[in-house]
N, C-alpha and C positions, 0 to 999 in steps of 0.2 A: 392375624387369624385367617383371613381372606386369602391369604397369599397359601397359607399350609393346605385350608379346602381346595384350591386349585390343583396344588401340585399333590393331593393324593386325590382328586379324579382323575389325573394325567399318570399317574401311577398305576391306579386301578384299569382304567381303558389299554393302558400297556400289559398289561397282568393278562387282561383279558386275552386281547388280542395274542400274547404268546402261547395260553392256552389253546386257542384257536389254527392257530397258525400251524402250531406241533403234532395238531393231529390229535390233542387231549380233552377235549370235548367227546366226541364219540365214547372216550377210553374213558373218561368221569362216567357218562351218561351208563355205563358199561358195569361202571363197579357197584354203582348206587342200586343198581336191578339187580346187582348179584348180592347185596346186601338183603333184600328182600325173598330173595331165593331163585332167580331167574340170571342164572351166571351163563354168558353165551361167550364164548370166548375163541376167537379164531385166531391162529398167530402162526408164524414160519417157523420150521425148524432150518437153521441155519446150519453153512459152512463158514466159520470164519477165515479170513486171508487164505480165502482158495486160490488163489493165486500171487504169490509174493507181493509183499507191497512194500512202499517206500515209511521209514522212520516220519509218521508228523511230526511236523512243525509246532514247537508252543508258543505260547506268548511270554517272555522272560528268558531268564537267564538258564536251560536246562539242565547244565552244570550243578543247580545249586536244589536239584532235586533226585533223591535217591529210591531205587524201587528194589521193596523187601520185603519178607513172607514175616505175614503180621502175628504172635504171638497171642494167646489169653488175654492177657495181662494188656496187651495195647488195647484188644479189639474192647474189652470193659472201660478203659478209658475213654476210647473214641465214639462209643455205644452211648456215653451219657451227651451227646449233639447232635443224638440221631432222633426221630418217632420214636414215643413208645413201641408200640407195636413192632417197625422195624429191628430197633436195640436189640428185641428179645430173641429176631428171629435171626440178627449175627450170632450173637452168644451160641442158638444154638446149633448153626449150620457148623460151629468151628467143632463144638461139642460133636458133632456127628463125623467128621473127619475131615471135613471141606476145608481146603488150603483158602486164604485169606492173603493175596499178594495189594502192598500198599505203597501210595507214592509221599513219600516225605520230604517236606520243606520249612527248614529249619526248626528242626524236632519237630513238627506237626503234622501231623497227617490230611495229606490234601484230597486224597481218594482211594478207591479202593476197590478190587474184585474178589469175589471167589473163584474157585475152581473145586469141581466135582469131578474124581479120578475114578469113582465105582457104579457100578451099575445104582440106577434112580428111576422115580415114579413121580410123573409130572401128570396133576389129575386125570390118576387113577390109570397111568399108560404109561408102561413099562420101558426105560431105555438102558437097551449095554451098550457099553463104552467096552474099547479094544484094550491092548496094553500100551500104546500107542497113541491113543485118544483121549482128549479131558470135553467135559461141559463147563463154560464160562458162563456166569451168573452174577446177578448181584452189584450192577457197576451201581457207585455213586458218589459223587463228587461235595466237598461240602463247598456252603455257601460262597465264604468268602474266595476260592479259588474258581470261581465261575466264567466262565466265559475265557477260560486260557485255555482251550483246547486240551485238557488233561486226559479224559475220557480216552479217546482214541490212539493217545500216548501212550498211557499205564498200560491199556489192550495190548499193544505191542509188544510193550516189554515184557508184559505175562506170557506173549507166546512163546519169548527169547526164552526165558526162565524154566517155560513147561518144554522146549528143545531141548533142554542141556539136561532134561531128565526123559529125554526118548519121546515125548509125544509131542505131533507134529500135526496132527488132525485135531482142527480147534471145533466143538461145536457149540451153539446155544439158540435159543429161544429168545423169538422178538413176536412181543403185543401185535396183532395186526394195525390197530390203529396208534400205535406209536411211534410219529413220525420222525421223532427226536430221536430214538433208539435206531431206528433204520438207516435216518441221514449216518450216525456217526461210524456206523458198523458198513456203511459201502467206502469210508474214506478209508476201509482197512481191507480190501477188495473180500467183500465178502458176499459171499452167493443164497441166494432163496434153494432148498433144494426139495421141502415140500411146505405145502401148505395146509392145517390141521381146523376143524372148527371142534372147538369142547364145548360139549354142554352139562349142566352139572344143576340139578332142581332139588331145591331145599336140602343141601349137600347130602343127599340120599341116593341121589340115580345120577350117573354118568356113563356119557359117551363120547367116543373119539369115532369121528370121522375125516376119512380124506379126501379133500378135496379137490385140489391138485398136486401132480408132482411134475420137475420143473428140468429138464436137461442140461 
């Protein structure tokens, strides 16, 4: 019994510290204010692989992992391993027209993104996209495939996939204090091109300002 207490405060003080580490403390301390009504919210709008980058490297055998535009019928499968909360809100981005490209390994779904091909409103601030251009959204990896660099693989091949249908200009949105989201999206040379604070009070009153923009 002595031995399990140890090794889940050695677990816990790990936990922590990756919270820490990732830049998600700030980014907790952030959502639990917006739970109460005080959402402040600063975050980049990005260019993803503004400049060509090389295929990452995973961990395993890449061969033995397929990337495909995820169906209904998958994403309600793979929905029931996600948050509440989250499940509902795959269901309904696909529901709204949001393509769902997924990486699969042996028959399971290891991760996943969206893609947003039409004009969108990200609180309460309106963004067009070209005919030419998609917004990526929505990465998330499940448990068990963790720490194989998937993330920034799948990104990849989403842009291969979103090529071969004309768009070439990748963008999206990263949390500013998300440092986890930031590291994975420079190892795909991807550029800061402004920087946004939202503020949004008792989801009633919202503002966008800008705060920088970035050459």
């Amino acid at each position: 019994m002595g031995a399990i207490v140890q090794g889940q405060k050695i677990s816990n003080r790990k936990r922590y510290w990756d919270v820490i580490s990732n830049g998600l403390l700030l980014f907790g301390i952030r959502n639990r204010l917006a739970k109460i009504g005080f959402d402040f919210r600063p975050y980049y709008w990005v260019q993803e692989e503004f400049t060509p980058c090389q295929e990452p490297v995973i961990k395993g055998d890449a061969s033995t992992y397929k990337v495909k535009f995820l169906n209904l019928e998958e994403l309600t499968i793979i929905s029931k391993n996600l948050p509440e909360q989250l499940a509902i809100e795959v269901i309904d981005s696909f529901k709204k027209g949001q393509l769902c490209i997924g990486l699969e390994h042996n028959s399971k779904i290891a991760a996943y993104t969206f893609v947003e091909t039409n004009d969108f409103v990200f609180n309460h601030k309106k963004f067009k996209l070209k005919a030419n251009e998609a917004y990526l959204l929505n990465m998330w990896t499940f448990h068990d495939f963790r720490g194989k660099n998937l993330a920034p693989y799948l990104r990849y091949q989403a842009y291969k996939l979103l090529e071969k249908q004309g768009r070439d200009v990748k963008y999206s949105i990263t949390e500013y204090f998300n440092k986890s989201s930031i590291k994975f999206k420079k190892k795909l040379n991807s550029k800061h091109l402004k920087l946004v604070l939202s503020i949004i009070l008792f989801k009633k009153y919202y503002w966008n300002f800008l705060l920088k923009e970035y050459n």
